[in-house]
C-alpha positions as CSV (number, residue, x, y, z in Angstrom):
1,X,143.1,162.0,96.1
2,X,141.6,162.4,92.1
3,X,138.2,162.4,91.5
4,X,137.3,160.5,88.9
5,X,136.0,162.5,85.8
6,X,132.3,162.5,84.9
7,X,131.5,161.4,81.6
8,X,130.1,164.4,79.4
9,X,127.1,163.6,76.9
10,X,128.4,165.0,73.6
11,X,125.3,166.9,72.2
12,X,123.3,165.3,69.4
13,X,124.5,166.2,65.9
14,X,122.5,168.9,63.6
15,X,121.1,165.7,61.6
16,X,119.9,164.3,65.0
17,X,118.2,167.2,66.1
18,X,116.8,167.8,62.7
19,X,115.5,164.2,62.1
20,X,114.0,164.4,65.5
21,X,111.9,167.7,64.7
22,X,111.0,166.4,61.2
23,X,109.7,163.0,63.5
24,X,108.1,165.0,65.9
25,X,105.9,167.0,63.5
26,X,104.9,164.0,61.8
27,X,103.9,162.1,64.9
28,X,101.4,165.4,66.5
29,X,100.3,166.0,62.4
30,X,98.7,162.5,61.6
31,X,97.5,161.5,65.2
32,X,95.8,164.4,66.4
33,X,94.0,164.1,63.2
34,X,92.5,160.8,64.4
35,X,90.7,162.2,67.1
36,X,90.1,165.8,66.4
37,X,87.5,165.8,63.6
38,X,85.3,164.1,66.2
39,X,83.8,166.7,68.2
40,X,82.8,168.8,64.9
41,X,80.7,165.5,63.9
42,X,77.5,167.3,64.7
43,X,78.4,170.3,62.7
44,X,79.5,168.1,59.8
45,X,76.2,166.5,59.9
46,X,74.1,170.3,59.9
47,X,76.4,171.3,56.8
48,X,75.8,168.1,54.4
49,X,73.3,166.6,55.7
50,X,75.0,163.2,56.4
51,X,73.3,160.5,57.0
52,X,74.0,157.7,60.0
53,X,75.8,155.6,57.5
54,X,77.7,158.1,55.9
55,X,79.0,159.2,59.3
56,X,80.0,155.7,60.3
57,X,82.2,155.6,57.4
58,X,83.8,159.0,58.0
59,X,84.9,158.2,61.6
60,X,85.8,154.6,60.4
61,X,87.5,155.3,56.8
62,X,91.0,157.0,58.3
63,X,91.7,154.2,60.5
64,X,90.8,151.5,57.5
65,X,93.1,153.4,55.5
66,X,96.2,153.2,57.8
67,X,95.4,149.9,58.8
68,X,96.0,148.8,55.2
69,X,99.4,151.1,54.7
70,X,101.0,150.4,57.5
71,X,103.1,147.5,56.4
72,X,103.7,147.8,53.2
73,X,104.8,151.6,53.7
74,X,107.2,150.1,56.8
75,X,108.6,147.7,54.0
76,X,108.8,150.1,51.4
77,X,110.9,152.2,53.3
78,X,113.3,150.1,54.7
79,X,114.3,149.4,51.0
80,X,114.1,152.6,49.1
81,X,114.7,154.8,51.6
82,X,112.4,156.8,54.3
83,X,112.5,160.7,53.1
84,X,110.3,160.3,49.8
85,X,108.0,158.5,51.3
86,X,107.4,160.6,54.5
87,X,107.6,163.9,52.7
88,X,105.1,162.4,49.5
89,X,102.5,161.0,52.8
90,X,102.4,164.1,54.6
91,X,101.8,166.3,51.1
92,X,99.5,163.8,50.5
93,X,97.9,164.0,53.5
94,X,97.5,168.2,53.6
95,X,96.4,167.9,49.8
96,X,93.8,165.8,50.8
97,X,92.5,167.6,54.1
98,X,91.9,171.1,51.6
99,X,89.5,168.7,49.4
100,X,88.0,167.5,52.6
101,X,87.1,170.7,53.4
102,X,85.7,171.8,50.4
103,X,83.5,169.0,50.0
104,X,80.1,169.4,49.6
105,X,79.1,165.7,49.6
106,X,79.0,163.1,52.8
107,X,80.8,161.0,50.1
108,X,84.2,162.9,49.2
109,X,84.7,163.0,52.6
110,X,84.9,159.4,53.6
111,X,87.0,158.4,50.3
112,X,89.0,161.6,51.5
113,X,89.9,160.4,55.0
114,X,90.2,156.8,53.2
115,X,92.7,158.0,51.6
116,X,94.4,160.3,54.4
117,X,94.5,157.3,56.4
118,X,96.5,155.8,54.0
119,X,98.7,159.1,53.4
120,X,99.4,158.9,57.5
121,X,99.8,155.2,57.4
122,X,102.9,155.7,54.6
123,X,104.7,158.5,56.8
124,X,104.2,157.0,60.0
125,X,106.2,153.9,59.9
126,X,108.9,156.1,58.9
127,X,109.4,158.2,61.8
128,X,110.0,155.1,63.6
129,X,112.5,153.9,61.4
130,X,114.2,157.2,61.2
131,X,114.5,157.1,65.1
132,X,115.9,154.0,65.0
133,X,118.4,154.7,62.3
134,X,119.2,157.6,63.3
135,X,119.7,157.4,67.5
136,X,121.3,154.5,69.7
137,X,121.4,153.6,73.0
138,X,120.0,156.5,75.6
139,X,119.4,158.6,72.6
140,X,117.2,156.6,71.3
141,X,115.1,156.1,74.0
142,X,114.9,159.2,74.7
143,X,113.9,160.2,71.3
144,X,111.3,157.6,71.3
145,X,110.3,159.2,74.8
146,X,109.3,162.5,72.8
147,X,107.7,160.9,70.4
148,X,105.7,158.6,72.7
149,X,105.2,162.4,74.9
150,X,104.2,163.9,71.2
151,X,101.6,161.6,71.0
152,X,100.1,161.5,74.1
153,X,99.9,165.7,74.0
154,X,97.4,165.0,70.0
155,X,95.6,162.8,72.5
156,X,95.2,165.7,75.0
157,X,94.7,168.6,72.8
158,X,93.3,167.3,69.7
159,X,89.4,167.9,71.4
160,X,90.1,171.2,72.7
161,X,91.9,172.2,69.6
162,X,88.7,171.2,67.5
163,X,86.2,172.5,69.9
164,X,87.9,175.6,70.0
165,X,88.3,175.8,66.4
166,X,84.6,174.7,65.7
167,X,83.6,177.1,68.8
168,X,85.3,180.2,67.0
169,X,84.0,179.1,63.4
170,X,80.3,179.1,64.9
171,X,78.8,175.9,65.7
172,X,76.3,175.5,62.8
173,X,77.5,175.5,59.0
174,X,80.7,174.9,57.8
175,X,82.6,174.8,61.0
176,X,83.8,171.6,60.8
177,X,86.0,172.7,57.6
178,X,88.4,174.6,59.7
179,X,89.1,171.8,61.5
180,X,89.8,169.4,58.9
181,X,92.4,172.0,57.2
182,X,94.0,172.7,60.7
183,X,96.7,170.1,60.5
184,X,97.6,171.8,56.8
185,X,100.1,174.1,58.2
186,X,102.1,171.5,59.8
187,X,101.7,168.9,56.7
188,X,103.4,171.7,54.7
189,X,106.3,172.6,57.3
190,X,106.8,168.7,57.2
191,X,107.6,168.7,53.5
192,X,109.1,171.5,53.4
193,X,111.7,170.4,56.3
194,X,111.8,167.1,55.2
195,X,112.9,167.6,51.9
196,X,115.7,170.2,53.9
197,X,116.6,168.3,56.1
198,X,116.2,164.8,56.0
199,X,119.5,162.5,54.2
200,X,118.6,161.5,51.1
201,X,119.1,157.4,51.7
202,X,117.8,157.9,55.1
203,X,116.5,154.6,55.7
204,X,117.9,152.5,52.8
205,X,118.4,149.1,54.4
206,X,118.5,147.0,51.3
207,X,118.2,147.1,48.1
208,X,115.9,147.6,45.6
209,X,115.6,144.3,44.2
210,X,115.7,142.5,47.5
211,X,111.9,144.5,49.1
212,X,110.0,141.7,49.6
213,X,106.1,143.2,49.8
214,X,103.3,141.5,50.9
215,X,101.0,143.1,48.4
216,X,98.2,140.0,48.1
217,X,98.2,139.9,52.0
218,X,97.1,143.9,52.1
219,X,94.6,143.4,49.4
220,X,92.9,140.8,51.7
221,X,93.7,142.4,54.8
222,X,91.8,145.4,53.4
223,X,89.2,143.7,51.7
224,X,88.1,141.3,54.6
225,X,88.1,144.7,56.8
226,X,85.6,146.3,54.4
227,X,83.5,142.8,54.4
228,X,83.3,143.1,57.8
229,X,82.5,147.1,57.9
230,X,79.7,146.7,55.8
231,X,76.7,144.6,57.1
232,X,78.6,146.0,61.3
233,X,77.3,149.3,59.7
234,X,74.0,148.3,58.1
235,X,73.2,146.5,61.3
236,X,74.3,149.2,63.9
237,X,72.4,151.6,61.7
238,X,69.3,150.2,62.3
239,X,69.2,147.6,58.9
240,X,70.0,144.4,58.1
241,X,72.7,142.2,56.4
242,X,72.2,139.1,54.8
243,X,73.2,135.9,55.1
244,X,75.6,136.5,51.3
245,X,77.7,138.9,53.7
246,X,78.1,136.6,56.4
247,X,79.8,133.8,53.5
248,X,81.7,136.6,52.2
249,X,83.4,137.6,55.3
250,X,83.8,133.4,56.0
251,X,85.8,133.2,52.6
252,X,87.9,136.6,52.6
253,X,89.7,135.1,56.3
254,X,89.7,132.0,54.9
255,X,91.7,133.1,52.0
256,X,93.6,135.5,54.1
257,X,95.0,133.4,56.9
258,X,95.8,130.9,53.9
259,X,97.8,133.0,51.8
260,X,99.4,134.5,54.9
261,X,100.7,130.7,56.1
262,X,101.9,130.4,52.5
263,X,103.7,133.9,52.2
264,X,105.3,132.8,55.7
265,X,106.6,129.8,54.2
266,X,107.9,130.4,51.0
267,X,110.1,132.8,53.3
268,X,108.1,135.9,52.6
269,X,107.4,138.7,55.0
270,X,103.4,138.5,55.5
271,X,101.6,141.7,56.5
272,X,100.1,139.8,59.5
273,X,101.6,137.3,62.0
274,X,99.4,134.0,62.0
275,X,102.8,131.9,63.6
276,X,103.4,134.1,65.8
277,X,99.7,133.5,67.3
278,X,100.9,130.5,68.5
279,X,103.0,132.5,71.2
280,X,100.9,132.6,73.9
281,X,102.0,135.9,75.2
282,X,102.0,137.3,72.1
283,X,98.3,136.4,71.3
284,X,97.3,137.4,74.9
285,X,98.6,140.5,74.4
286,X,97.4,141.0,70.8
287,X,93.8,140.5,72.2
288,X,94.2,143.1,75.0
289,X,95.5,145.7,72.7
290,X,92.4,144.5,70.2
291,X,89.8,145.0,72.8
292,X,91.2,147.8,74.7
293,X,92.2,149.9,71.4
294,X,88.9,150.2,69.8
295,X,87.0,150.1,73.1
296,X,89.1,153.7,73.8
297,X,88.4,155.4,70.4
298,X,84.5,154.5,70.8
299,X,84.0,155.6,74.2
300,X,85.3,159.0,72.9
301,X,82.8,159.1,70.1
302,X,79.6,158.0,72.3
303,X,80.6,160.5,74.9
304,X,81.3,163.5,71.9
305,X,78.1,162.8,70.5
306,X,76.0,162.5,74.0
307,X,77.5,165.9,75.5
308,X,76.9,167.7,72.3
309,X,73.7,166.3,70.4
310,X,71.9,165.0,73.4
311,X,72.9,167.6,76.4
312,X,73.5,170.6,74.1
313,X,76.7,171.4,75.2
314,X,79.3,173.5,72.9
315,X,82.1,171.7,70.9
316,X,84.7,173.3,73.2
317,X,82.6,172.5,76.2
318,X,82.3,168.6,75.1
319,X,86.2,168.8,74.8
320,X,86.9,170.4,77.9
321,X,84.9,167.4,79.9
322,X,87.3,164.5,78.3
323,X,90.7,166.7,78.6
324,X,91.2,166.5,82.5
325,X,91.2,162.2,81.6
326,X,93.6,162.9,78.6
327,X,95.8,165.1,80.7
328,X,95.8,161.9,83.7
329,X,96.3,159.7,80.5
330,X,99.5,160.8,79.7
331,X,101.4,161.3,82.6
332,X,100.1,158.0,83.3
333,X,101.9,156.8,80.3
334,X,105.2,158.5,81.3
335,X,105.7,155.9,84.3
336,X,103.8,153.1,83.3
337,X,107.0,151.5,82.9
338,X,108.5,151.7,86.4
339,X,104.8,149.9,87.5
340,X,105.4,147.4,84.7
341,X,108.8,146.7,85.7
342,X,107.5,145.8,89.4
343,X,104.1,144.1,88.9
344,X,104.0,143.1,85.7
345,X,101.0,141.7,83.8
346,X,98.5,141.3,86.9
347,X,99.0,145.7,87.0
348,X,97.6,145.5,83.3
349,X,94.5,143.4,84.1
350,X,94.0,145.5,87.6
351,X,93.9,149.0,85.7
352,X,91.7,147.4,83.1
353,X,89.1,146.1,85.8
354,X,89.3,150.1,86.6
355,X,88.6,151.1,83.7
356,X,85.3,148.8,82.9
357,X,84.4,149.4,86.5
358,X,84.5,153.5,85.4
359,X,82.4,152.9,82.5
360,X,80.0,150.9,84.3
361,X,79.7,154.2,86.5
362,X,79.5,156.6,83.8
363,X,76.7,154.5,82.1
364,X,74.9,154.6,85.5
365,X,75.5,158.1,85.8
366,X,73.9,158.9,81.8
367,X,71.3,156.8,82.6
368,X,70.2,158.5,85.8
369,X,72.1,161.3,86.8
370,X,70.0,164.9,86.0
371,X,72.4,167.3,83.9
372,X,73.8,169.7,86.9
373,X,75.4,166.5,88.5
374,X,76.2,164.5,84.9
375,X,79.2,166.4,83.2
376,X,80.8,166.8,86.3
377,X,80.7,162.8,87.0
378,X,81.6,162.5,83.7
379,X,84.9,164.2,84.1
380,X,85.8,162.5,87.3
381,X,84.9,158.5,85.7
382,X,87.3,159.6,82.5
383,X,89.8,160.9,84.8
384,X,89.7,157.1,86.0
385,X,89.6,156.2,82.8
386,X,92.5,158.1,81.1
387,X,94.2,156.9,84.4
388,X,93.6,152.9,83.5
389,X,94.7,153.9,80.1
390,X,97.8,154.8,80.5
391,X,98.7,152.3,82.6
392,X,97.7,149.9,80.0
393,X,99.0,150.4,76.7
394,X,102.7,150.7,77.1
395,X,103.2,148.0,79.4
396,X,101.0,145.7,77.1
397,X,102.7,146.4,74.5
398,X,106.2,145.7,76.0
399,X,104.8,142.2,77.2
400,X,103.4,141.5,74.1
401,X,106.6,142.0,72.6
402,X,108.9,140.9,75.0
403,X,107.2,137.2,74.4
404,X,108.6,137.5,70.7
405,X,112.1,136.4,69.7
406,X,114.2,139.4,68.1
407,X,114.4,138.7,64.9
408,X,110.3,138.8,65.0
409,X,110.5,142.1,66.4
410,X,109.4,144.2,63.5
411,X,107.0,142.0,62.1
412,X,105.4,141.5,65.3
413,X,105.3,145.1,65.7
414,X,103.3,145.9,62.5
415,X,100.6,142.8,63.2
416,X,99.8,144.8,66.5
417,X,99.5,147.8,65.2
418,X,97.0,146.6,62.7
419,X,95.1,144.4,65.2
420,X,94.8,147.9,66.9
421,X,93.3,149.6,63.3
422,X,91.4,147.1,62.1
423,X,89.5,147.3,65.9
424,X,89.5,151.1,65.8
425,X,87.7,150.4,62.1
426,X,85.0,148.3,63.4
427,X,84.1,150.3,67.1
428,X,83.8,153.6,65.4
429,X,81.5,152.2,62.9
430,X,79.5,150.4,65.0
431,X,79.0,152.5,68.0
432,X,78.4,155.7,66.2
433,X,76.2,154.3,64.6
434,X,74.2,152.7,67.6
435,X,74.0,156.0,69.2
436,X,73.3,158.1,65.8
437,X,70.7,155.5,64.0
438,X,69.1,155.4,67.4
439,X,69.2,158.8,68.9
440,X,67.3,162.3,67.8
441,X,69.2,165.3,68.0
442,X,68.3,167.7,70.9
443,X,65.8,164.7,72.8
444,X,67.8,163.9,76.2
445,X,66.0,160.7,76.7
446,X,66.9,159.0,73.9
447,X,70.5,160.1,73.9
448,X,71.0,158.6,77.4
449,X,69.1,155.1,76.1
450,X,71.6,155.0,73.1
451,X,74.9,156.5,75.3
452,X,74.0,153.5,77.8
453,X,73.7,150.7,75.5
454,X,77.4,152.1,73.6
455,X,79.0,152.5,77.0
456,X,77.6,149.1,78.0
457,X,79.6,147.2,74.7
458,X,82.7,149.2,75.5
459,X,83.1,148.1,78.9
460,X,82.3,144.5,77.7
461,X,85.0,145.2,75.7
462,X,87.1,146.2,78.3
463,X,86.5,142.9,80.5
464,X,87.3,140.6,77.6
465,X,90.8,142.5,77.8
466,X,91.2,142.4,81.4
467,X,90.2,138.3,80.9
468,X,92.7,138.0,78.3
469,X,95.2,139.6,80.7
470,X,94.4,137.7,84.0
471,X,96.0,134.4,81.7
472,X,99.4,135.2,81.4
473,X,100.8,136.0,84.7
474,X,104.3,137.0,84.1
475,X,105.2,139.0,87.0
476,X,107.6,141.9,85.5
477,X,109.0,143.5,82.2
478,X,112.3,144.8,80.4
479,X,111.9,148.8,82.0
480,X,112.9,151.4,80.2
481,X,114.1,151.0,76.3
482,X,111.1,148.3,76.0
483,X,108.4,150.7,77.2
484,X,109.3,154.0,75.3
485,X,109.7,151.5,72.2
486,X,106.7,150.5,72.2
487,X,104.8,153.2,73.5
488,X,105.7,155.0,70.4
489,X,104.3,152.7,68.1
């Protein structure tokens, strides 16, 4: 009797492997970035003087920036090719952390990350598109599996990284300079390697003459953000806004949603999605990821800003309370496919209920809990929290996709993503700057007043999710391929 032979996986070519690392480096670069400069907020402020306002923009201004460049850069690439415009955003991106850093104005440091967000919004949709190019069948998942694992590890390491950094620098003064130059070592291996290493037409799906951008769409896009920005940050910062921004904001969606409609039907390729709203799944998913998204990235900030300027505690400290939660997070993530695959959507609106119900604890716990028993109860209500996390955004993702016919796919991608910026834009703003315009600096009492009300609108925000999820009630997903995919955007 023969035993049938076992199939041997050839090993992935040199370009594979070298595509993958170049991906790789790109992926940890820009998105530990997005979370790392917030634990050295407090030494920021000390070194310029920054007021609330000006910090409100800082925290907002990189995820405006990508919001806007997502798109277009996705577009851009597909038709001229990914390489130039990976290796020019990541140089961009280092050039633009040294100015950062040698800024001695509040100011050149928002238009700075403005602009960096922009710089990682350019390279990012490449390393998609290079995976996808690039890899098939269980290669690509499994390249989109370390990319997704990439990203969750920025997530985990990015505070300890800064708090260490920041720790190490001394807390006062210019600490929080090394930490904005700390992803130029890998912005430089990136262009470097990616000049090396990447082909040359990597990515070149169609011509020149046939890119179809959607240029008026991402000037609206961007401008009815910063309408919106403004008068959230005058208001949150303890001012007031006018009934002129209010009818500007009513006429930039206006004008957006109607040029989108009529980009869609000339045969265009808008930068958002407005038909594909009318797929319920989609849009029910689109609103989870909205809520949840920027209800995530706030908490982080409130909680920063309340362990270090209101409880004292060390930038490495402040970190080490939110990594045990990052850590749960993403091993969460890893197999939040196989619960997806069995339960479906109702597993999405149970780990959100978890998640609110967590908040609603930790706020309790600011509110009344005296320090010795605080940071500890802290940790354990993130751990829940990182927990519900990761069992949310993968699987909502591959529902909120899966309702979308193929040839949607891409489109429907880059309208979540944004959805996911533009809320990320609007919660940092405005929850920094409840806590900052509202807060003093070393008095416990008024940190906890502030901490509660943020923590209060980001579990609100968290039950509007979990009620947007408790409407669709598809019982399972596509395992596997789906997940990863989306995971990594």
């Amino acid at each position: 009797m023969r035993l049938a032979a076992t199939p041997v996986e050839a090993p992935a070519s040199r370009t594979q492997n070298r595509v993958l690392a170049v991906c790789l480096v790109v992926g940890f670069a820009t998105l530990v970035d997005q979370s790392i400069l917030t634990v050295a907020i407090p030494s920021l402020r000390a070194s310029l003087g920054a007021g609330t306002a000006q910090v409100q923009w800082i925290v907002a201004a990189y995820s405006l920036g990508f919001a806007v460049a997502l798109v277009p850069a996705g577009r851009l690439g597909d038709a001229f090719g990914r390489r130039g415009l990976l290796v020019a955003g990541v140089a961009t991106f280092s050039a633009l952390s040294i100015v950062a850093a040698t800024a001695t104005s509040a100011d050149v440091v928002v238009v700075c990350r403005l602009l960096q967000g922009v710089a990682a919004g350019t390279a990012n949709p490449q390393v998609i598109g290079l995976i996808q190019e690039h890899f098939t069948g269980w290669r690509r998942t499994r390249a989109l599996g370390a990319y997704a694992t990439v990203a969750a590890f920025a997530g985990v390491v990015a505070p300890l990284l800064g708090g260490a950094v920041v720790g190490l620098a001394g807390e006062a003064g210019g600490a929080w300079r090394w930490v904005v130059v700390l992803n130029v070592p890998f912005g430089l291996a990136v262009a470097v390697l990616g000049v090396a290493w990447l082909p040359g037409r990597a990515g070149r799906a169609a011509g020149p003459g046939r890119v179809r951008l959607d240029a008026v769409g991402a000037v609206l896009l961007g401008a009815t953000t910063l309408a919106l920005l403004v008068p959230a940050v005058r208001l949150s910062g303890g001012g007031s806004a006018g009934w002129g921004s209010v009818v500007v904001v009513v006429v930039l969606v206006a004008l957006l949603l109607l040029w989108e409609r009529r980009c869609a039907r000339r045969g265009g390729l808008p930068i958002l999605a407005p038909d594909l709203l009318r797929l319920r799944g989609f849009a029910t998913g689109t609103l989870v990821a909205t809520f949840a998204f920027g209800s995530a990235l706030g908490t982080s900030l409130v909680l920063v800003l309340f362990l270090q300027e209101g409880l004292g505690l060390s930038a490495w400290e402040a970190g080490l309370v939110g990594a045990p939660g990052a850590v749960v997070g993403a091993i969460c993530s890893a197999y939040a496919w196989r619960v997806s695959s069995r339960y479906g959507r109702p597993a999405v609106t149970l780990a959100l209920a978890a998640v609110a119900t967590s908040l609603l604890v930790g706020a309790a716990l600011v509110a009344w809990a005296p320090p010795a028993v605080l940071v500890g109860g802290l940790i354990v209500t993130q751990v829940v929290t990182g927990a519900g996390g990761g069992l949310v955004h993968a699987p909502n993702q591959a529902l909120t996709l899966e309702a979308v016919p193929l040839r949607s796919a891409g489109l429907a991608a880059g309208f979540l993503q944004v959805a996911q910026r533009i809320s990320a834009v609007l919660a940092l703003a405005v929850l920094g700057g409840l806590v900052l315009a509202s807060a003093t600096v070393g008095d416990l009492d008024s940190y906890r007043r502030a901490t509660v009300v943020a923590l209060g609108v980001t579990s609100a925000l968290v039950v509007a999710a979990a009620v947007a999820s408790s409407t669709d009630r598809r019982a399972s997903t596509t395992p596997g391929v789906v997940a990863l995919e989306c995971a990594a955007t």
